[in-house]
C-alpha positions in Angstrom: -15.8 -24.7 21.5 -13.4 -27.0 23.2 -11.5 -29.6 21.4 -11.0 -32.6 23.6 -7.9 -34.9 21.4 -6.6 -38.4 23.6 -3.0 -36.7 23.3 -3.7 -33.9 25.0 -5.9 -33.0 27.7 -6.4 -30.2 29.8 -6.0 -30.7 33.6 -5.7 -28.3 36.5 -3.8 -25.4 36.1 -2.2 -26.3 32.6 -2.8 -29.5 29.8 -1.6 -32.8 29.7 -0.1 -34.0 26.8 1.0 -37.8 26.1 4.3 -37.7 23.4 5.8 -40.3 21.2 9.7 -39.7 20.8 12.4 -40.8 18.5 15.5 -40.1 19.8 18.6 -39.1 17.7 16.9 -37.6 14.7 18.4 -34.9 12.6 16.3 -32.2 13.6 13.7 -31.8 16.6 9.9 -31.7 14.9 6.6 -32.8 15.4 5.6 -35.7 13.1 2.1 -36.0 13.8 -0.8 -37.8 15.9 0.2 -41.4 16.4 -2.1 -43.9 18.6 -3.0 -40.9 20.9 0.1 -39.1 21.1 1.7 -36.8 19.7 4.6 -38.1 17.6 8.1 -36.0 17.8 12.0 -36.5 16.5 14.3 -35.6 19.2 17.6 -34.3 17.5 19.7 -35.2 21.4 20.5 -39.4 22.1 18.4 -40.9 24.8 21.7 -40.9 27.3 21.9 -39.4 30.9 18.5 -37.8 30.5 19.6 -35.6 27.1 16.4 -36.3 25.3 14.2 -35.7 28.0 16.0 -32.0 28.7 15.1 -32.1 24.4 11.9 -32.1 24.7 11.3 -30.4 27.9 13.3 -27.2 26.0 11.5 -27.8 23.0 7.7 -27.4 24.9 8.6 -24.5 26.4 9.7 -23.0 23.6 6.7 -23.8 21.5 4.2 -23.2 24.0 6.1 -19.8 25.0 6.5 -21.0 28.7 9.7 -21.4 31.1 11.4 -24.3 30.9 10.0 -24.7 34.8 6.6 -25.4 33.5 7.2 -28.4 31.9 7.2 -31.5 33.9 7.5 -35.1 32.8 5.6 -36.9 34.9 5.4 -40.8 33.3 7.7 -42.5 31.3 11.4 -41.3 32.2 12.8 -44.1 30.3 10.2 -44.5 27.7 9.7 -43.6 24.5 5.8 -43.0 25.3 5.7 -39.8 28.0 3.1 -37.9 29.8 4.3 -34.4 30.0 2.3 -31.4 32.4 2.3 -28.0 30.9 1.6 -26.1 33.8 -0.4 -22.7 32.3 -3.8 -20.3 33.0 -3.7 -19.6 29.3 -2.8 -22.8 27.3 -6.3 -24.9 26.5 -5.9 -28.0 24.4 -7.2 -26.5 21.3 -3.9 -23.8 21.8 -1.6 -26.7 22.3 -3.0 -28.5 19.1 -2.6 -25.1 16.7 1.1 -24.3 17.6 2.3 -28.1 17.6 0.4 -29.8 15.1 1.5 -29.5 11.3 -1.0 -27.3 9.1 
């Protein structure tokens, strides 16, 4: 059974997986599932790239890959991001069970 969510998508070679950040939060969590994407706090300020290397550490250490297999690939600058997980094993449904909150 595959579950198919808007804010994450498997593509090839790995999943997709729009974000929603807030910057300079206390703590780096996942909030939820917000207007198809997955809604995070970022405890690093959005200067000189510091909340994208944020989130980029904390995917790969979630998702139990090397920092390397994360890319950013829309939304440098933004707040909304499309991020490529580049993984044989992850499938949407994995992404969903370690991020989301139970």
């Amino acid at each position: 059974m595959t579950i198919e969510s808007k804010w994450c998508s498997a593509i090839a070679g790995g999943v997709r997986i729009a974000v929603q950040i807030t910057p300079n939060a206390k703590k780096t969590e996942v909030i939820g599932v917000l207007d198809d994407a997955l809604k995070l706090k970022l405890a690093a300020q959005p200067i000189e790239g510091k909340a994208n290397e944020a989130l980029i550490k904390f995917l790969a250490g979630a998702l139990k890959v090397p920092k390397s297999a994360v890319t950013i690939t829309h939304g440098q600058t933004n707040k909304r991001k499309l991020v490529e997980v580049r993984s044989t094993s992850l499938t949407p449904a994995d992404v969903a069970k370690v991020l989301l909150p139970a």
